[in-house]
N, C-alpha and C positions, 0 to 999 in steps of 0.2 A: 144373188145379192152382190152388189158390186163392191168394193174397196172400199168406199169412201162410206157406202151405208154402212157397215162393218164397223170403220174406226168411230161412225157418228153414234152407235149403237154404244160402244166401248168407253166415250169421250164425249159427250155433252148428254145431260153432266157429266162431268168428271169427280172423283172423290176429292175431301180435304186434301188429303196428300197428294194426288196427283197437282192438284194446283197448284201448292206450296212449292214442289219441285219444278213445275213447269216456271212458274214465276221464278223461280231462281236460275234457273239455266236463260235466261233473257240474256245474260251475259255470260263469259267462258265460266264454268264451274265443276268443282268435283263431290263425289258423293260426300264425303265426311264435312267438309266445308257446307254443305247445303241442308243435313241436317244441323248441324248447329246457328247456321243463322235462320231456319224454319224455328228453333225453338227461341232466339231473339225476337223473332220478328211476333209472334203467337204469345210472349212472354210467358215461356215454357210450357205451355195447354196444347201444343200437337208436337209431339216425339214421333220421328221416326225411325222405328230400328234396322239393323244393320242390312237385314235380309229384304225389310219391305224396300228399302233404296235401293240396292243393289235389283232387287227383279223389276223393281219400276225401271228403272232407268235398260235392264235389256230389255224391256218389253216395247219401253219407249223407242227406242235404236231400232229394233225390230220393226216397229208400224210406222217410222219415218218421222218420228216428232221431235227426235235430236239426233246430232250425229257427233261423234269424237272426235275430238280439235288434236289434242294430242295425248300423250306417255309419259310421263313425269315421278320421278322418283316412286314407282308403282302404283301411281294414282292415276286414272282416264279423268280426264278432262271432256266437256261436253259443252255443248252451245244449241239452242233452237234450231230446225231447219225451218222454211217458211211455213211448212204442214204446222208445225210444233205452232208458231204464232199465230196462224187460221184459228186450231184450240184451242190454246190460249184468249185469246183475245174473244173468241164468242162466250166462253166461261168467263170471263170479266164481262163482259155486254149484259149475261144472266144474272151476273149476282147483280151488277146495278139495278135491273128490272124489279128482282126482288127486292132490293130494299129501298126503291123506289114503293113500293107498293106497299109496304108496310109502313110509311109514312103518314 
């Protein structure tokens, strides 16, 4: 199985969370900041705790779908790689379909 059937296996779908996170790393971001505007943006209906952010996001690093911008008062900072927006963006393609269809 190559790489790419791998991450496509892992990642489309992808979970609530992972999307939440992936949509928020579209621009520079860190974990703590990205759960609290997941629970703005969901008005407070998807909580992420401390642990599920932190292993998404190495797991993410790990398969190529973000990579660390930088180091900041002990915070990592992260941003999409173009993999991360391939993902991204076909999980937006999906939900639209979806609810295209339940229309």
């Amino acid at each position: 199985m190559t790489n790419k059937n791998k991450l496509d296996k892992k990642y489309a779908p992808m979970t609530e969370t992972a999307f939440y996170i992936l949509l928020n790393l579209k621009k520079e971001n860190h974990g703590y900041n990205i759960t609290k505007e997941v629970l703005e943006l969901t008005n407070e209906e998807v909580h992420i705790g401390a642990g599920t952010m932190y292993g998404s996001l190495g797991k993410f690093e790990k398969d190529g779908l973000i990579q660390q911008t930088k180091l900041e008062e002990n915070r990592k900072y992260y941003t999409l790689t173009d993999l991360g927006r391939y993902y991204l963006e076909k999980e937006i393609m999906r939900i639209k379909r979806v609810y295209q269809n339940i229309q």
